[in-house]
C-alpha positions as CSV (number, residue, x, y, z in Angstrom):
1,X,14.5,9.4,29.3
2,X,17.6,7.6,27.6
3,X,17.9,4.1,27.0
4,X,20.0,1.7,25.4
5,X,18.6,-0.8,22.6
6,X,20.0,-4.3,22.3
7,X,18.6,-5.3,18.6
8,X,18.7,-8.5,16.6
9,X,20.1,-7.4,13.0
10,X,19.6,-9.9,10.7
11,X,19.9,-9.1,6.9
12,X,17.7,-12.3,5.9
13,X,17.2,-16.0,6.6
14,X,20.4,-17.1,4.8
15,X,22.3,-14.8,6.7
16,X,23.6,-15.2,10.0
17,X,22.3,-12.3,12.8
18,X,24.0,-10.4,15.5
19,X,23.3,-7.9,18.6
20,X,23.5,-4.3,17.5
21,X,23.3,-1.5,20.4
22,X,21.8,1.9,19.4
23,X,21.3,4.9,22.1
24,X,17.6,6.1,22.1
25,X,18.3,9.3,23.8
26,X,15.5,12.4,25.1
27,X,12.1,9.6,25.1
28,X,8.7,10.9,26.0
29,X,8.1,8.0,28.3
30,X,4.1,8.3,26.9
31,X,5.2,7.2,23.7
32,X,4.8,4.3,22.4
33,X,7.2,1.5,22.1
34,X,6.8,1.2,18.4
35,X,7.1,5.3,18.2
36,X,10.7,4.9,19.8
37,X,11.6,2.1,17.3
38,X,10.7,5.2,15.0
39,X,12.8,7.9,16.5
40,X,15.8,5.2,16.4
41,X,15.3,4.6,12.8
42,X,15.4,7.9,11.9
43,X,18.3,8.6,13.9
44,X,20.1,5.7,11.5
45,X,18.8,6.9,8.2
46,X,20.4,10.6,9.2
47,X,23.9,8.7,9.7
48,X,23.3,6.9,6.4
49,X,22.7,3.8,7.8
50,X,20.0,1.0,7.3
51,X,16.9,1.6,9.8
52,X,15.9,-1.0,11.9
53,X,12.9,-3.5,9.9
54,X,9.8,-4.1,12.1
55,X,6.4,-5.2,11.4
56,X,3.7,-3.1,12.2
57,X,0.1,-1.7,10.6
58,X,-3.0,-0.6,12.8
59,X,-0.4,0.6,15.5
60,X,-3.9,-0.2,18.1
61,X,-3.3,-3.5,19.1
62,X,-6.0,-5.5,16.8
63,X,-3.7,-6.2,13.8
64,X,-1.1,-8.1,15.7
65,X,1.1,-7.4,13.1
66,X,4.3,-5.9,15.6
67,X,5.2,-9.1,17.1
68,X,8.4,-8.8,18.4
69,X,10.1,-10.5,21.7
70,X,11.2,-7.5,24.1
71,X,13.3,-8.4,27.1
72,X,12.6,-12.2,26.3
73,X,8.9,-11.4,26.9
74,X,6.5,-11.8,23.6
75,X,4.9,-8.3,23.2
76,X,7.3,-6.9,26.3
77,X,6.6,-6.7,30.1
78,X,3.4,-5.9,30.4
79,X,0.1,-7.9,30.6
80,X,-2.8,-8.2,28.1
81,X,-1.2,-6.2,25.0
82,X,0.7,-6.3,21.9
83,X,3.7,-4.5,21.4
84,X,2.5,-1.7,20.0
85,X,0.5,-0.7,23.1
86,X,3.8,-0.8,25.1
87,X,5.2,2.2,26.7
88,X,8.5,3.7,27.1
89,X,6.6,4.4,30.3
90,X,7.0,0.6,31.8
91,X,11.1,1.1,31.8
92,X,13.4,2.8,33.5
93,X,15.6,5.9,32.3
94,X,19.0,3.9,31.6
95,X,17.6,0.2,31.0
96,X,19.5,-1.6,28.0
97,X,16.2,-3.4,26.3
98,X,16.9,-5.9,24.1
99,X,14.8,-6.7,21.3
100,X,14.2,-9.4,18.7
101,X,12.2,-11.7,16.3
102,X,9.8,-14.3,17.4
103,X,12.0,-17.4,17.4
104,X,10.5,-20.6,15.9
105,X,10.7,-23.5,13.3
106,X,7.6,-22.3,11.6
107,X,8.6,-18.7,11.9
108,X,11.7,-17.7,9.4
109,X,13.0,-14.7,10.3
110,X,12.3,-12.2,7.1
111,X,14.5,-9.7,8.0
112,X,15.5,-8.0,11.8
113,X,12.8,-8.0,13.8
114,X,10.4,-9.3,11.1
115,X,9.4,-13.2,11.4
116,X,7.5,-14.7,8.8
117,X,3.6,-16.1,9.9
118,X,2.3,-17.3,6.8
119,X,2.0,-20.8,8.5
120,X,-1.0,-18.7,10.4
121,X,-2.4,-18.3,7.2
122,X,-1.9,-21.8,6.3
123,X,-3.6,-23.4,9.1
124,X,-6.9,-20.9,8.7
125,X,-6.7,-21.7,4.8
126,X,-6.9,-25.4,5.9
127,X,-10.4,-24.9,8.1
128,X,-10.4,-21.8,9.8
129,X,-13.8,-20.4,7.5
130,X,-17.5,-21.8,6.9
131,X,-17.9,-22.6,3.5
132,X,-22.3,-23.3,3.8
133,X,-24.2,-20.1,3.3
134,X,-25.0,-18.4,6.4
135,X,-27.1,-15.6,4.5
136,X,-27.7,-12.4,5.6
137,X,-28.0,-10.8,8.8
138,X,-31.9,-11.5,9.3
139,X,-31.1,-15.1,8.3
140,X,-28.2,-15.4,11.1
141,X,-30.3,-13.5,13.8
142,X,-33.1,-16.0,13.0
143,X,-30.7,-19.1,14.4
144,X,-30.8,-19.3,18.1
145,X,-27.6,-19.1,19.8
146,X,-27.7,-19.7,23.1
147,X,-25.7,-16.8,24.7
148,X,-23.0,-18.9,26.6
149,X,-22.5,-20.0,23.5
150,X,-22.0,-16.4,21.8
151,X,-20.1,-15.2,24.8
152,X,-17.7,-18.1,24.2
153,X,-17.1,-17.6,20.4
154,X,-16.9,-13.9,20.6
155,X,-14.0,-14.7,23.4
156,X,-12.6,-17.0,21.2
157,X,-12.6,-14.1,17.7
158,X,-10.5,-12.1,20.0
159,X,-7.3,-13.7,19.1
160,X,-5.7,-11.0,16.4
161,X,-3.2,-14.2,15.2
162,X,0.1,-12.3,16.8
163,X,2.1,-15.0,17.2
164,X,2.9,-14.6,21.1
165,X,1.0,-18.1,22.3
166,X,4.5,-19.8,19.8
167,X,6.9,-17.7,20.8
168,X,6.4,-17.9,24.8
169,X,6.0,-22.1,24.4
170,X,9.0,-23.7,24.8
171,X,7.2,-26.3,22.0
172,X,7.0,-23.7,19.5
173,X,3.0,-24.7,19.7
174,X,0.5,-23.2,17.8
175,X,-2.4,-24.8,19.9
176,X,-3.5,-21.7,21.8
177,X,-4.2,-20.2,18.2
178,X,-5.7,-23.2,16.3
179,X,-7.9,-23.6,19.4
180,X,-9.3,-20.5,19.0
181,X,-10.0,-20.0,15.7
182,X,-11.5,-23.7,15.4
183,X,-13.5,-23.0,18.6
184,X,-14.5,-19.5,17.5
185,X,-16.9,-21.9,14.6
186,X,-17.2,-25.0,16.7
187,X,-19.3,-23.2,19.2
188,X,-21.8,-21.9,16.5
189,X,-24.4,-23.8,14.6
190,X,-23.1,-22.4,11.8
191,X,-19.8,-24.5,12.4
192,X,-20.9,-27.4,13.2
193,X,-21.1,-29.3,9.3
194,X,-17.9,-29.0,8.7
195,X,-16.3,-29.6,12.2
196,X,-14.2,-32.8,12.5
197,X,-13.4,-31.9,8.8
198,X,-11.4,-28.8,10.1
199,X,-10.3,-30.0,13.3
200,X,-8.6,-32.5,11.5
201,X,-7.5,-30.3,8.7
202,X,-5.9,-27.0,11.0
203,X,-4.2,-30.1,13.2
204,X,-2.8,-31.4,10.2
205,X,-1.7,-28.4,8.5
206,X,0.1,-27.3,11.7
207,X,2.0,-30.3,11.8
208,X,3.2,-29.7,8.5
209,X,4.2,-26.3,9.4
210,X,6.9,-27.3,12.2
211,X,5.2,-26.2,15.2
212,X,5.7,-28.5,18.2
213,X,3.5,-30.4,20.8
214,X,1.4,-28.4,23.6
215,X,2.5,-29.8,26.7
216,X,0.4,-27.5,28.7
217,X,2.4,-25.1,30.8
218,X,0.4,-22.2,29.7
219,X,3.2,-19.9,28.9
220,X,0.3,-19.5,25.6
221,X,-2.5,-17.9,27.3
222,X,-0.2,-15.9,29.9
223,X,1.8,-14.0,27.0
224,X,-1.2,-13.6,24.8
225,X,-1.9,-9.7,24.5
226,X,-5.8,-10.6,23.9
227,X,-5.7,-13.0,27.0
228,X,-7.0,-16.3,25.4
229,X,-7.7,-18.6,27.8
230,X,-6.2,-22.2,27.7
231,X,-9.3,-23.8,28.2
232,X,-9.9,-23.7,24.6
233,X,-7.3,-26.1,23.9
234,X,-8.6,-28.4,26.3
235,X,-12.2,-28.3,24.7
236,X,-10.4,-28.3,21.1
237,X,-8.4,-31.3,21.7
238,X,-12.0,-33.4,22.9
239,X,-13.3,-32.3,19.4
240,X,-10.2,-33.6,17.8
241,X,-10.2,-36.9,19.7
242,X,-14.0,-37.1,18.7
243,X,-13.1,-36.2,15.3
244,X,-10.3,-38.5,15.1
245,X,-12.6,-41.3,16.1
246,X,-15.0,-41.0,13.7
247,X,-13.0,-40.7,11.1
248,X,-12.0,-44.0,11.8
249,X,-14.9,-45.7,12.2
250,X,-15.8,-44.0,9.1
251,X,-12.6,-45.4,7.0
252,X,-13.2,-48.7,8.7
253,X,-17.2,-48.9,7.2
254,X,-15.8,-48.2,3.1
């Protein structure tokens, strides 16, 4: 199959970017989006020219890592996966497929395709651990935990930290993600010490960051490739408004 790439070149964040087309000619619709990204950018280096940049690692959809927006869709058209478990296979021989960064405030675009997360990194520096010893693995299987409870933190570890719950939000809101890792540790007793202090803590630090408000349209939780659901924002934003309280009532008392 042959198609034609619409790219976002973009030499770095000071720079102004542009649309670039590139022919991808003779695809193996089996392979792999990220595989024809490949096949392009060796095409370019033949000519002499620079390849296209674009993030990727595990290539196996945990890393989250190849975040890219493909046909205005985070992760491309298909449901519950990242980019890199797209296929040539869900286009059509002759499409024009444009491709480009995730597009916010608290992303800066690195280079082409490439946005910068760190703000991710941020936020879980901010609250996203447990910092009480948990011990080892007799010690944690030792702590009951109801399974409900396990179910809903384990659905919660999912999220791989992609990026697609900010880039389909019209906000730019980080909520979907926060909510999950907070919730991933509020819902364990192993959590709980320290959970208004990182409610309050990831909230804050993504404020900082630039991301916007979550006005719940769940475009989050649609485009997520690990499929998140939105209900852990509405359980995270009770623990904030409990947190918030407290802390208030706490101030108030000194």
């Amino acid at each position: 199959m042959n198609v034609t790439l619409r790219v976002w070149r973009q030499k770095n964040a000071e720079t102004e970017g542009r649309f670039e087309e590139y022919e991808a000619k003779d695809l193996n619709p089996n392979m792999s989006f990220l595989e024809m990204m490949d096949v392009v950018n060796e095409d370019l280096t033949d000519k002499g020219e620079e390849p296209i940049a674009f993030a990727h690692d595990c290539r196996e959809g945990i890393c989250g890592t190849c975040s890219c927006m493909i046909d205005g869709k985070p992760h491309g058209p298909e449901h519950g996966v990242a980019t890199c478990q797209t296929y040539m296979r869900s286009f059509n021989d002759g499409d024009k497929i444009t491709v480009e960064p995730f597009r916010a405030k608290a992303f800066p675009i690195v280079k082409d395709l490439v946005s910068d997360r760190a703000a991710f990194d941020e936020i879980m520096q901010a609250g996203g651990f447990v910092s009480i010893r948990t011990g080892a693995a007799p010690d944690a299987n030792s702590i009951p935990v109801p399974k409900e409870a396990a179910d809903l933190a384990m659905d919660a570890a999912a999220c791989i930290g992609c990026g697609a719950c900010v880039a389909a939000c019209k906000n730019a809101s980080a909520m979907l993600f926060v909510s999950a890792k907070a919730g991933q540790l509020n819902t364990l007793p192993q959590g709980q010490p320290e959970k208004d202090k990182r409610v309050l803590n990831m909230v804050a630090t993504m404020d900082e960051a630039g991301f916007g408000n979550c006005t719940n349209q769940y475009e989050c939780s649609a485009a997520c490739p690990k499929l998140i659901s939105e209900e852990f924002i509405a359980k995270f934003n009770r623990d904030f408004t409990a947190a918030s309280v407290r802390s208030w009532f706490a101030a108030k008392a000194l």
